[in-house]
C-alpha positions in Angstrom: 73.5 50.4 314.2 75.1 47.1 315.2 78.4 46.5 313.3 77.7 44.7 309.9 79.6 40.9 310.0 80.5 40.3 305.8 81.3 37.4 304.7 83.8 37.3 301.6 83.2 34.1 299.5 86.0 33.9 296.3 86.9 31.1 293.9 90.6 32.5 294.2 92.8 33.7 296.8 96.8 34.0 297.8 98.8 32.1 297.5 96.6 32.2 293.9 97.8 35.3 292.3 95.6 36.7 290.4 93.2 40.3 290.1 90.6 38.4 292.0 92.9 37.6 294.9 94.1 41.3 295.2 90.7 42.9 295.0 89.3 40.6 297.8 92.4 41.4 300.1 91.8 45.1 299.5 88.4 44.9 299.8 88.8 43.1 303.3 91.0 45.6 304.6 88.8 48.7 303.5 85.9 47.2 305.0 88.1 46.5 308.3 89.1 49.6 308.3 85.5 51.4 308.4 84.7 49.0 311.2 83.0 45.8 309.8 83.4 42.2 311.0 84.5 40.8 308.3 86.1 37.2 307.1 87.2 35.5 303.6 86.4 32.4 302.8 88.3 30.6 299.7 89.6 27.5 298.5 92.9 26.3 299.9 96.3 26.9 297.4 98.2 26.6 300.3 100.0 29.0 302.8 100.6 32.9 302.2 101.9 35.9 304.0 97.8 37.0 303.7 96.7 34.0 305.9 95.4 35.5 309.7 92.5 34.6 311.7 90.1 36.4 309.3 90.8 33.5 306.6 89.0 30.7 306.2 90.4 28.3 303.8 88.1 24.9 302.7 88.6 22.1 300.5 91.4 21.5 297.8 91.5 23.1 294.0 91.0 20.6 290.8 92.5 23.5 288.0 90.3 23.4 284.5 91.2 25.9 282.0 88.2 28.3 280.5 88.2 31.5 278.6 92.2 30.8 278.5 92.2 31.2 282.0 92.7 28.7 284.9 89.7 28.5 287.0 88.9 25.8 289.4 86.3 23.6 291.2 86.8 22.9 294.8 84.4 20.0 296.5 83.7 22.7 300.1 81.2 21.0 301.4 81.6 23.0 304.6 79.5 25.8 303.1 76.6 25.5 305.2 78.0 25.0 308.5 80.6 27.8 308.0 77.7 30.5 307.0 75.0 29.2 309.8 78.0 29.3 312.5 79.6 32.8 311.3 75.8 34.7 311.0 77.2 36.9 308.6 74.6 39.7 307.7 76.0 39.5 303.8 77.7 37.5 302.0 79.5 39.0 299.0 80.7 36.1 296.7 83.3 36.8 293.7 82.6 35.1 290.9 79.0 33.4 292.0 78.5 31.3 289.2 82.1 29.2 290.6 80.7 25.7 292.1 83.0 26.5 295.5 81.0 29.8 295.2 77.3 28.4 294.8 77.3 26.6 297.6 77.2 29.6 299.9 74.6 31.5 298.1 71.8 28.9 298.6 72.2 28.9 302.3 72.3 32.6 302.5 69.4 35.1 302.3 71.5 38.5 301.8 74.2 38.2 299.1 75.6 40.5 296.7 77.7 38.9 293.7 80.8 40.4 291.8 81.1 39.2 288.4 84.9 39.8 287.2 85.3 37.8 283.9 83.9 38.7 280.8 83.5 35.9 278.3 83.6 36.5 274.9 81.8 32.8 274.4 79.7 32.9 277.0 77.3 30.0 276.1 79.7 27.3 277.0 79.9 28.8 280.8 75.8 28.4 280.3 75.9 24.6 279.1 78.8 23.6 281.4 76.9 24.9 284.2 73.1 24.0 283.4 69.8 26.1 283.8 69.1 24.5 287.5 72.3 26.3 288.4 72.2 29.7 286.8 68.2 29.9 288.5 69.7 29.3 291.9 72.3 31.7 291.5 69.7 34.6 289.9 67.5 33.6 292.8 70.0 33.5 295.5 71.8 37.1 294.8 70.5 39.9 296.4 72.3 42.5 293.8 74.7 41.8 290.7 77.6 43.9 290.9 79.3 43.6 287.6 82.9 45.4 287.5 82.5 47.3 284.0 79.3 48.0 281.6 81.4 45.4 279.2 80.8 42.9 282.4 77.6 43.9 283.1 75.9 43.4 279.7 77.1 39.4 280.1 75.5 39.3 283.7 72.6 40.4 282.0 72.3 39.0 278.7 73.8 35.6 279.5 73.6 35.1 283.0 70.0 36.6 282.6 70.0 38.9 286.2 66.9 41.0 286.0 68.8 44.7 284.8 67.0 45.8 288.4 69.7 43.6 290.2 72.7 45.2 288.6 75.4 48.0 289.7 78.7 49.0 288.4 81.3 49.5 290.3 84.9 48.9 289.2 88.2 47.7 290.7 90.4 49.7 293.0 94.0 50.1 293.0 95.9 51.8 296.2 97.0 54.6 294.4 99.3 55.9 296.3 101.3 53.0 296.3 102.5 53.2 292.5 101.7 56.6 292.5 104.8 57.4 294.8 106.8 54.2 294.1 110.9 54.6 293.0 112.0 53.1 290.6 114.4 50.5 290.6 118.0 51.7 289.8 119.2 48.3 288.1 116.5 49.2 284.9 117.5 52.9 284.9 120.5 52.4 282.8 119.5 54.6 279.8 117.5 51.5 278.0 113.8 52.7 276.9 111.8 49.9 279.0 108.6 48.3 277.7 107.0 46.9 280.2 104.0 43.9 280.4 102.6 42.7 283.7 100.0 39.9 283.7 99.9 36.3 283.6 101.6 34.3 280.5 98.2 32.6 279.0 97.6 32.8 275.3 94.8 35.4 275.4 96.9 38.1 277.0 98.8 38.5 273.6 102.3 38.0 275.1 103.8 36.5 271.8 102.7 39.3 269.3 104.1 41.7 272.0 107.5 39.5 271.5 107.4 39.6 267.6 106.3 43.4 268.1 109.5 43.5 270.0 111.8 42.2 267.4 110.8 45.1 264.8 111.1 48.1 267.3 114.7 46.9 268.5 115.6 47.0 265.1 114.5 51.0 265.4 115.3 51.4 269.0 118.5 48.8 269.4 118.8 50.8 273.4 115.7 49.3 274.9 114.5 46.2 276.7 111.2 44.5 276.9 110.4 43.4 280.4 108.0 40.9 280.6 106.5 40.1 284.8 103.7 37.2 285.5 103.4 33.9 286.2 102.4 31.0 283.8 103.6 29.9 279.9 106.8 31.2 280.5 109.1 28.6 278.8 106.2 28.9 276.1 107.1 32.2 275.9 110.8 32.2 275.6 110.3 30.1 272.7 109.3 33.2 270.9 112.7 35.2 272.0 115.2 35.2 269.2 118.3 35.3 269.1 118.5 38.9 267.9 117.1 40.2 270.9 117.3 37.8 273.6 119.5 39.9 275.7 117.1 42.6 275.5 114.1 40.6 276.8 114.0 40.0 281.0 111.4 37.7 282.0 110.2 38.0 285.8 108.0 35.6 287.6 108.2 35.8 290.7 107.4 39.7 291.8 106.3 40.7 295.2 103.4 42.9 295.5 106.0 45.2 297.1 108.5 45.4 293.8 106.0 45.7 291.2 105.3 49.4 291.7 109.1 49.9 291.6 109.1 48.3 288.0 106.4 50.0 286.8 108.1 53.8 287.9 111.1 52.0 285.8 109.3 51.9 282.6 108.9 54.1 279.9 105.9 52.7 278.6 103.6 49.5 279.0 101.8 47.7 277.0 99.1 45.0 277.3 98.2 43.1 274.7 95.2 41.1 275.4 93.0 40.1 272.5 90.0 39.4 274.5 88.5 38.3 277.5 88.9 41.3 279.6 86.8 43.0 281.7 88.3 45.5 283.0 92.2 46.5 283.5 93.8 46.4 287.0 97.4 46.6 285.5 96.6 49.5 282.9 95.2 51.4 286.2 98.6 50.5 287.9 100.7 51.7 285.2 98.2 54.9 284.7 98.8 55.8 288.4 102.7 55.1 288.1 102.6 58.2 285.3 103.2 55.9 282.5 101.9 55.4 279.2 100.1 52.9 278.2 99.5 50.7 274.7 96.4 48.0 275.0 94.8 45.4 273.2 91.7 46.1 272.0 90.1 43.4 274.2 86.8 45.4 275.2 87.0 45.8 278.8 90.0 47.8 277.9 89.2 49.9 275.5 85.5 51.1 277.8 88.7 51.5 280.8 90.5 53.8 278.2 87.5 55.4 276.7 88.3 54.6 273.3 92.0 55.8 273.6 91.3 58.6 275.8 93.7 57.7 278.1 96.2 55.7 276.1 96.8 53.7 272.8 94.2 51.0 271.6 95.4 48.8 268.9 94.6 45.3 267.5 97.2 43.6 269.1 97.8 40.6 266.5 98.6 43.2 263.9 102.3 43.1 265.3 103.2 45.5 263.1 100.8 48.1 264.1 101.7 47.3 268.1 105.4 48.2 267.0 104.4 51.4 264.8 102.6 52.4 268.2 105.6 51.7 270.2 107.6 53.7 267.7 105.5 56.4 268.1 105.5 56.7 272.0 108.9 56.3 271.7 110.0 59.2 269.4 106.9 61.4 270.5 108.1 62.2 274.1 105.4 65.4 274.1 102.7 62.4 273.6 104.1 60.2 276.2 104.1 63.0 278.8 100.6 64.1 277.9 98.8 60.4 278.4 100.6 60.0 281.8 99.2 63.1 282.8 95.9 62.8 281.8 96.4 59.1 283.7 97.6 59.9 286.9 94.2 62.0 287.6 92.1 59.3 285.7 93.2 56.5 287.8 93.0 58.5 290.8 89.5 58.0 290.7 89.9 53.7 290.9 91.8 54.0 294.4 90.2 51.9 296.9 89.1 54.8 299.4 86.6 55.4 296.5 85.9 52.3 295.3 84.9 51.2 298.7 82.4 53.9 299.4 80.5 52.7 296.7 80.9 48.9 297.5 79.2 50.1 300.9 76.4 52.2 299.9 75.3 48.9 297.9 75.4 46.9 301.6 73.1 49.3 303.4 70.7 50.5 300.7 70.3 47.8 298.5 71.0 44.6 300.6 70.4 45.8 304.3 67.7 48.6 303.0 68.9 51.7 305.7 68.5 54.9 304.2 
């Protein structure tokens, strides 16, 4: 068999940070590594340490904000020429409803698309965009591949993609990576850390995780609330009292390569999101660092938990139940130990080298059709 040429088409990619960014650059190199020809293709944010000959980067970003989320519209009108000169065999677009997106899958005849985001008020997606556009992307995709059952029922039941299109298959982490990280010696000073990752946007739940903060220091006065992502920050800060303002570290600018460290230096994390989730890239981080972990109960994360099988779900703007839950980790060390056991072997089953494997059976026997 000839080697398959893929084409990666995504709304989002580095310097963007961002879940969607990551899982395309992993996904690239998987696929390179089991021998496909394979490029991305994304708007341009600019340089990164990802660029390399495999990157194709069109058109500039105009930012809108949906679902509490940035998301963006990029005029690529280089779409045609770029898929009839590269021949790719598939293209696999993220997020295919995007407008930068759309324009690839009508001039391609084998596609697969990866929904990520799950919206909670989905209809507004359906307006903005209009029916002509929603038929041409059912039309145009070969197979739906939705990233959760929570993601999946909105491909479905808004997007309308015949159920017969549709395959699960979730988001990878490289495992070993925060599986074997060290911690960092400058947060292993005795303090019990807390730790959030994610980006500083309203529906992440940042601010009740502040307040939160403020009644388990009063409990806990040896412990610090680390807070890492990009975004609201000053917005943020605002919430940071002065009774606890030296206990609170805000960190925005983390290299791929020092976030594993800071999640081995945490006692426990917590994410907070109230809804718009999917799915949970940083709860499978922290899982496979052997932490514990306290989430909103935003539905893609309680189906990635199982309904608190493998951590805390709470409502997360009940502040006072987020900080009876951080109490509780924190006094219950027999509890803590337990959940990061039980979560090292869960999230062992997200790490790319499986996640892959099924990304590829979808190429060849649903797209390609070789048994």
């Amino acid at each position: 068999m000839k080697k398959l040429k893929i084409g990666i088409v995504s709304p989002y990619f580095f310097p963007h940070i961002g879940g969607v960014s990551n899982h395309v650059w992993w996904q690239y190199l998987m696929l390179k590594n089991r021998g496909f020809d394979v490029k991305i293709i994304a708007p341009n944010f600019g340089k990164s340490e990802y660029d390399c000959e495999d990157v194709i980067k069109l058109g500039r970003p105009i930012p809108l904000i949906y679902n509490g989320s940035l998301t963006f519209i990029s005029f690529a009108f280089k779409a045609g020429k770029i898929i009839e000169s590269e021949k790719f065999d598939i293209i696999h677009v993220h997020e295919p409803y995007n407008p930068f997106c759309l324009w690839f899958l009508k001039n391609s005849q084998k596609s697969v698309g990866t929904f990520h985001v799950f919206r909670e008020e989905p209809g507004k997606i359906v307006i903005a965009m209009g029916e002509p556009f929603l038929k041409l992307m059912r039309k145009s995709l070969s197979i739906a591949v939705a990233v959760s059952k929570t993601a999946s029922r909105v491909v479905k039941d808004i997007f309308k993609v015949p159920e017969q299109k549709i395959r699960v298959v979730p988001n990878g982490i490289n495992y070993e990576l925060f599986y074997s990280a060290e911690p960092l010696e400058k947060l292993r000073d005795g303090k019990f850390n807390i730790l959030f990752v994610g980006r500083l946007e309203p529906r992440k739940g940042v601010k009740h995780l502040i307040r939160a903060y403020r009644i388990f220091k009063k409990i806990v006065p040896q412990s610090r609330l680390i807070i890492v992502g990009k975004g609201m920050k000053t917005y943020y800060m605002s919430f940071v009292t002065e009774d606890i303002e030296q206990n609170v570290i805000f960190m925005d600018n983390v290299s791929y390569e020092i976030l594993p460290r800071i999640y081995k230096s945490a006692d426990i994390c917590v994410f907070p999101s109230t809804r718009g989730e999917s799915f949970g890239i940083v709860i499978l981080e922290a899982l496979a660092a052997g932490k514990p972990v306290i989430a909103g109960n935003a539905e893609g994360y309680v189906e990635l938990l199982q309904n608190g099988e493998y951590g805390i779900v709470v409502d997360p703007q009940d502040e006072d139940s987020l900080a009876r839950a951080m109490v509780d980790l924190y006094y219950r060390e027999d509890l803590r130990h337990s959940l990061a056991q039980k979560g090292k072997n869960y999230a062992a089953e997200f790490d790319w080298k499986k996640v892959i494997e099924k990304i590829i059976r979808i190429y060849l026997s649903d797209v390609i059709k070789i048994d």
